[in-house]
N, C-alpha and C positions, 0 to 999 in steps of 0.2 A: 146197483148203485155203485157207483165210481168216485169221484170228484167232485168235492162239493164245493162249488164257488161262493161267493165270496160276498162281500158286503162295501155298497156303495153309497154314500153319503149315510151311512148307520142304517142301510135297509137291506135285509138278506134278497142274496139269489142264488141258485144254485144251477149248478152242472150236472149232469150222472152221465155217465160212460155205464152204456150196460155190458156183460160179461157171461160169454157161458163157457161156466166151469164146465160141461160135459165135453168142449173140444179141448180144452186145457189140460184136465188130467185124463187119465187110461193110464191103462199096462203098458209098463215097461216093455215089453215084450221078450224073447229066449235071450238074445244075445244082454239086452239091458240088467237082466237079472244075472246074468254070469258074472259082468260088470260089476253091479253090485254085491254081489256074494264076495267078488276076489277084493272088492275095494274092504269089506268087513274082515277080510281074514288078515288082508296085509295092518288092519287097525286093532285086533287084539293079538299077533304076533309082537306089532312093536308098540303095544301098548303103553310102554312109561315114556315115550316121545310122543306117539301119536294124539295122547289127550288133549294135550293143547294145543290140536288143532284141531279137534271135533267138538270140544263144549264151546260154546258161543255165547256171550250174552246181549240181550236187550232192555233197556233203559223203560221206567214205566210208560212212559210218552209215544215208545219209538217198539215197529212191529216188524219180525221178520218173513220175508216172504221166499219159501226155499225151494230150489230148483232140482231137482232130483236127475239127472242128463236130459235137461234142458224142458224137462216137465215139471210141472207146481204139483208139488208132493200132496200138500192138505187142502181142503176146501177152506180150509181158516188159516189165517198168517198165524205165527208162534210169538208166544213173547206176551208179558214182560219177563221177562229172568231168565232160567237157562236153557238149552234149548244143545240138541247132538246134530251136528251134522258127519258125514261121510266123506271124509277126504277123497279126489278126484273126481270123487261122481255130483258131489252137491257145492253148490252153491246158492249166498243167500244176496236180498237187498232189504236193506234198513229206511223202513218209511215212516219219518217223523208224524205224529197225530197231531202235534200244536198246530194251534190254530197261526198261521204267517199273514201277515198283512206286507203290502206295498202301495207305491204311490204309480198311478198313471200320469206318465210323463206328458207336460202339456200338449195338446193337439189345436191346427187349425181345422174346424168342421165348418163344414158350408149347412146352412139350416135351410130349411123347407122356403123360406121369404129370400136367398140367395145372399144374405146375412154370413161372414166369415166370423165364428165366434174361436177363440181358444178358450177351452177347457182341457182342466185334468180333474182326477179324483183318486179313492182310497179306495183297497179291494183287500178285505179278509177273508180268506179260503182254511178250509183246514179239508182235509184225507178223511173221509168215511168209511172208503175198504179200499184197505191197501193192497188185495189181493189186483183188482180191477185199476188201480193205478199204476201199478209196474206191467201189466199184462197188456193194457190196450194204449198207452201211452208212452213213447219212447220218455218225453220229458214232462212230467203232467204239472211242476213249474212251470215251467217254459208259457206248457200250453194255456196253463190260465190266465198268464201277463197278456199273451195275445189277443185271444177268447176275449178279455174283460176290456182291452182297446178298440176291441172291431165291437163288440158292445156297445161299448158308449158313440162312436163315431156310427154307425146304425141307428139307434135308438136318440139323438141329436138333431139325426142329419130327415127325421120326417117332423119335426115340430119347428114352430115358426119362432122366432126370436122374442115375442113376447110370451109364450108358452116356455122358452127354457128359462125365463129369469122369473116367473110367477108362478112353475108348478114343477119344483124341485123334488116334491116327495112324488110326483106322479110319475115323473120320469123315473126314480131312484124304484118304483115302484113296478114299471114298464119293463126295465133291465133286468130283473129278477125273471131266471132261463128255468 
């Protein structure tokens, strides 16, 4: 599970981006583990500089997902609260769990009866696993504004003009992915 989209006219639907953590994570391998050894020694030599750069916090809402050279460390993202990273070798990204809402910007759709209607609507999504959202999606904002456009202009563009103004929950019902 990935991405879970969103809510249109107050009726859930959803996305999933599936994920396998088996290509994701593995061994470091000989040279990566040098790497990280020598990144640990240069971080308890200069210990009273280096801490604040290795403890890190997240926010109860918000999940860190950590790259270990350029591998996902845990099978679970870290967080809420403190969490150590490894100067040079690790890096993280911080994936908000609130739930975000936006508007779809009005669209002209041609309907099933060659009827041009403009329509927009409302789309609440919130992040299920954050792991599967930074791993398989460059912008997994991005992608659900789009994802929930080509939605609605798809699911519009086979019903007939008295079908989208008479069966508003069927359609809000249709779009649920």
């Amino acid at each position: 599970m990935g991405v879970k989209v969103c809510q249109t006219h107050l009726n859930t639907c959803r996305l999933c981006f599936s994920l396998s953590l088996a290509e994701r994570t593995g061994s470091l391998g000989a040279c990566g583990w040098i790497i990280v050894i020598l990144a640990g020694l240069f971080t308890v030599l200069l210990f009273p500089i280096t801490i604040w750069f290795c403890l890190k916090i997240v926010q109860e809402y918000e999940r860190a997902v950590i790259f270990r050279l350029g591998r996902i460390t845990d099978r679970k993202p870290k967080g809420p609260g403190i969490f150590f990273v490894l100067p040079c070798t690790d890096s993280f990204v911080k994936v908000d769990l609130r739930t975000i809402s936006f508007d779809i910007p009005p669209q002209e759709i041609l309907t099933k009866d060659s009827v041009t209607v403009s329509v927009d609507g409302v789309v609440y999504f919130r992040v299920s696993d954050p792991i599967a959202s930074v791993a398989n999606v460059t912008n997994a904002d991005f992608s659900t504004r789009l994802l929930a456009q080509t939605t609605l202009r798809n699911v519009l563009g086979t019903k007939n003009l008295a079908e989208v103004l008479s069966d508003r929950e069927g359609i809000a019902h249709s779009m649920q992915v």
